[in-house]
C-alpha positions, 0 to 999 in steps of 0.5 A: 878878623882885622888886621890888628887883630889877626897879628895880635894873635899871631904876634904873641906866639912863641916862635917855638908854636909851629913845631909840633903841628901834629897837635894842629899847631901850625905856622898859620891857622887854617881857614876854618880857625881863621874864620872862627876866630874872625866870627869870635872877635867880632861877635865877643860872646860870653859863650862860644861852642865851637864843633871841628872833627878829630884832627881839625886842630881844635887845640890850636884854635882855642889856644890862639884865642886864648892868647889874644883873650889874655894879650887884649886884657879881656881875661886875665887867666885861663882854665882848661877842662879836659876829659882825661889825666893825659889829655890835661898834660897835652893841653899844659904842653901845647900851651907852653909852646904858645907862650901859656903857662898852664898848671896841670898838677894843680889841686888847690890854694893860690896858684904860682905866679909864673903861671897863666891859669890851670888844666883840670879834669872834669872829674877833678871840677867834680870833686872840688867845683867851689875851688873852681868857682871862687877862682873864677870870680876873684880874677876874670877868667877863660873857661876852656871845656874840651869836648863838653859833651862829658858835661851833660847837665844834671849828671854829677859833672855837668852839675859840678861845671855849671857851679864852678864855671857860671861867673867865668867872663867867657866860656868856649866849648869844644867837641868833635862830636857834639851829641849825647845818648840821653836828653839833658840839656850840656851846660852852656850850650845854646839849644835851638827848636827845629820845624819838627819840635825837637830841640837839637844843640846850636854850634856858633862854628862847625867843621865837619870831617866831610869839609876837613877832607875836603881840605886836605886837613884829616885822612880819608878812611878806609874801613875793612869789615871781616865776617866769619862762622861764630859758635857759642853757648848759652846760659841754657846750654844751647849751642848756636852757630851764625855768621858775622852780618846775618841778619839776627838778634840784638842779643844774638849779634852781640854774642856773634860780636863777643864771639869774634872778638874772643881771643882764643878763637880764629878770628882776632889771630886773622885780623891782626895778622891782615892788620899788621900786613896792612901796616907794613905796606903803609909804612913803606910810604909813611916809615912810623906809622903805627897801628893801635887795637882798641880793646874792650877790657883789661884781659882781652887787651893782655891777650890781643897784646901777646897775639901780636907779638907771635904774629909779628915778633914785636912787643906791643906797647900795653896802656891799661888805665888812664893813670901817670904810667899810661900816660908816658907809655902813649908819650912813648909810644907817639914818640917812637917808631914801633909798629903796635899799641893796645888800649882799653877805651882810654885812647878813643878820645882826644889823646894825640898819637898823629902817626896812628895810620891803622886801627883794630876797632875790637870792643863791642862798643856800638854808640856813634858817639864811641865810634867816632871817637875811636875813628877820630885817632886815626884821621890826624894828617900831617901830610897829603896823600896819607890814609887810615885803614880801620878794621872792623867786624861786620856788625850792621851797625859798625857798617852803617856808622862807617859808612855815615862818616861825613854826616853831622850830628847834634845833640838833641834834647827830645827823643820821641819814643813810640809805644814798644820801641826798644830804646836805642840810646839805651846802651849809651847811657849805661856807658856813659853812667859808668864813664863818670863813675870812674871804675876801672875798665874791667869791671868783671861784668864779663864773667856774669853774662849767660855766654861761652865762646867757643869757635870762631873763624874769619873772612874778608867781607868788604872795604867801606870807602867814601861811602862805597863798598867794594870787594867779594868775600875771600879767605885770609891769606888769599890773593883776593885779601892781598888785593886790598891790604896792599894799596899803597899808603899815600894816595890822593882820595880820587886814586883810592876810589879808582884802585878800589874800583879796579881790583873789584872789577879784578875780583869779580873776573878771578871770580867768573873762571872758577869752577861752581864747586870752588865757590865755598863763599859768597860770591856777590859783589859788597853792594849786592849784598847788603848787612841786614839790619835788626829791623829786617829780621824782625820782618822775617820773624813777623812773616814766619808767626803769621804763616805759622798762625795760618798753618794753626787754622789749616792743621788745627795744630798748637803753635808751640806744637808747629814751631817745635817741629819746624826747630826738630826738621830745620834745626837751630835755636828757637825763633827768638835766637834763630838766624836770618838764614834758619827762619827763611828755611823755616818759612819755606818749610812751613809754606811747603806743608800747607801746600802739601794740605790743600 
């Protein structure tokens, strides 16, 4: 940037700007904000995306440049578009500081001439875009499109942003995680074909979470994964139990997953106990830190709520919709100093609660793009040395997303599809169907799925850091867990390695003095002792369908004759349900019988 430019921009601050840096309003830009506004002045493109990782200070960046936009006389009025009703009345009071007026009550007519432009709502441009589009054209405008992904073009939003923002004199687009489930193309966006022919999204300036970290600009993670026996039935009255990260199903981890997630159950009382003991020690070092349990639906979210308060003998703060009082209950929420929040969904994205140091990630959401969103409201810094701990259920694909927290992503538009492969963006797009449909969270779907919950318990698994695993499996409430719950809340990201380190080592000594007989977990270091992935399991099925095709030739026994009597001495579901662990004894069992012939 030029000088003259650098101090139009900053000239025209209100000199209240700097005292809400939380939001990433700050004294003077970041690096990553000074250079992006130095590429945009100097390039003056109609459309800018512009890609920073929850917490970077997106805000901050798009409002100076809508100050210079508006002091230079490009634009003479701005629109923002945000994802939700709370995050538009964020953007109205962040640009009040900076001196932008922006109404976020606004439905229709001509706008107050006190205001600078308006803050919508994709859903609102939805509804009305011709209301937006002869804004734009009678006075030259700034479209402001926060986290732009919920515009996929051809879907109901998407089309409604490009009819409504197509005249506007410049765009800029904004996302912390600029990729989506399905393939079509988000409107504004520049798509570029890559040496392996697929068309990925083109960021004119991108900020990931690995460069912010580096910088000191957003906390390091760490995530803690709890395991445990599951038991529950299904719609054909079959009991199945496993255990958290066996290798099993897709539909099987899924009711593994619900199972644990059950509030009646074991395992959520133990998490959030080990959740609120992580939270005391971080406050010792940072006083309001606050913790937040994102929660799959509205009853599941009552009952985390009333589990909390007999853990802890605090009320938590209940938000339960995206409408007015929601909205002030987060306000509140961010404004105190009180230990728990509980939320359907809604906070996973964009809503700014900066002193959120602890998460329960407790939904059976399992697309990056939500994972990253959730993850996203406990990286905001405001000083260094500060660390979130996330907890997290051990399901291969949490695991693996946690463990990929510093890989960028782009949206891309071709998805080769092999014969017979499942889908795996498949879940995405139903999430996002129903996103932009608008229902409540709570769409009752839960009572019609063929499942019952019915026992659950919990053990500490592993902690995931830095791409790192560390730590042996102990009970809640073990020395062990203690171990890991207690490292202290302000720590430089070099010092959290070292005393991961260290108290593995001291584990695994504990470990090495008990008896054989006290050895009721497993007792294998993290690294040693991988999640394996569906992938895997399908191989174990594979093996198993061959040695009992083997087996057929050698006995001249029917298949389905061979696998009953294997389900009759092994035990367990049919091979389609069965677990990592029940199809290994089968396999053996199976291998045992044909030595047995020769």
């Amino acid at each position: 940037m030029t000088t003259t430019a650098a101090s139009s921009s900053s000239h025209h601050l209100s000199p209240a700007f700097p005292g809400r840096a939380p939001w990433g309003t700050a004294s003077k830009l970041r690096a990553w904000q000074q250079g992006a506004m130095e590429k945009y002045i100097q390039e003056q493109p109609r459309d800018f995306l512009a890609v920073a990782t929850p917490g970077a200070g997106k805000t901050t960046f798009a409002l100076t440049l809508a100050s210079w936009l508006l002091h230079h006389h490009v634009v003479q009025q701005v629109t923002v578009v945000a994802p939700t009703e709370h995050l538009k009345k964020q953007w109205a009071e962040a640009a009040a500081r900076i001196g932008i007026r922006l109404d976020p009550e606004y439905s229709a007519g001509p706008l107050g001439r006190d205001y600078h432009g308006v803050a919508v709502t994709y859903a609102g441009v939805g509804v009305r875009p011709m209301l937006h589009r002869n804004r734009v054209e009678q006075r030259k405008t700034l479209v402001i499109l926060d986290e732009i992904h919920h515009a996929g073009d051809s879907k109901s939003w998407g089309e409604a942003c490009l009819e409504a923002f197509e005249p506007a004199t410049r765009r800029l687009a904004l996302t912390g995680t600029p990729f989506r489930s399905d393939t079509n193309p988000i409107p504004f966006v520049t798509y570029e074909e890559g040496a392996d022919g697929i068309r990925r999204s083109s960021a004119d300036y991108t900020y990931g979470y690995g460069s912010a970290l580096a910088d000191n600009v957003v906390r390091p993670v760490i995530f803690l994964s709890y395991s445990g026996n599951m038991r529950w039935r299904t719609k054909a009255g079959d009991e199945i139990e496993a255990r958290l990260g066996e290798p099993m199903t897709k539909d099987a981890i899924s009711q593994a997953w619900r199972t644990a997630l059950d509030p009646r159950g074991d395992w959520m009382p133990a998490v959030l106990r080990a959740a609120d003991q992580r939270l005391t020690e971080v406050r010792k070092a940072i006083p309001d830190a606050g913790a937040l349990v994102i929660a799959s639906d509205q009853d599941s979210a009552r009952a985390y709520a009333k589990l909390i308060r007999d853990i802890t003998g605090h009320k938590a703060t209940l938000v339960l919709s995206d409408d007015a009082g929601a909205s002030d209950r987060i306000d509140e929420f961010s404004n105190s100093t009180d230990r728990w929040m509980v939320a359907v969904r809604m906070v996973s994205e964009g809503v700014d609660v900066p002193r959120l140091a602890v998460g329960v990630y407790a939904t059976t959401i399992s697309t990056p793009l939500f994972f990253a969103q959730a993850v996203g409201r406990f990286v905001r810094s405001r000083r260094r040395g500060e660390t979130a701990s996330v907890f997290l259920p051990t399901v291969p694909d949490l695991l693996s997303f946690a463990n990929e927290m510093e890989r960028e992503r782009d949206h891309v538009l071709d998805k080769p599809k092999k014969d017979g492969e499942e889908d795996p963006y498949a879940e995405e797009d139903k999430l996002l169907k129903e996103a932009e449909q608008q229902k409540d969270e709570d769409t009752g779907e839960q009572d019609m799925l063929p499942f019952e919950a019915l026992e659950s318990d919990a053990v500490f698994d592993r902690v995931m850091y830095n791409g790192a695993e560390f730590g042996m499996q102990a009970h809640p409430g073990s020395e062990e867990e203690q171990d890991y719950l207690g490292i202290p809340g302000l720590l430089e990201p070099d010092q959290v390695q070292l005393l991961l380190q260290k108290r593995q080592a001291r584990q695994i000594a504990h470990s090495r003095k008990k008896p054989d007989t006290e050895a009721d977990l497993l007792e294998l270091p993290a690294e040693r002792r991988p999640v394996v992935s569906h992938k895997e399991l399908m191989e174990l099925r594979r093996q198993l369908n061959n040695l009992v095709g083997a087996y057929v030739h050698q006995s001249g026994k029917p298949h389905g004759v061979i696998h009953t009597e294997l389900r009759r001495v092994c035990g367990g579901p049919p091979s389609a349900e069965a677990t990592a662990g029940q199809l290994r004894q089968r396999i053996a069992k199976v291998q045992e019988w044909a030595t047995r012939m020769r």
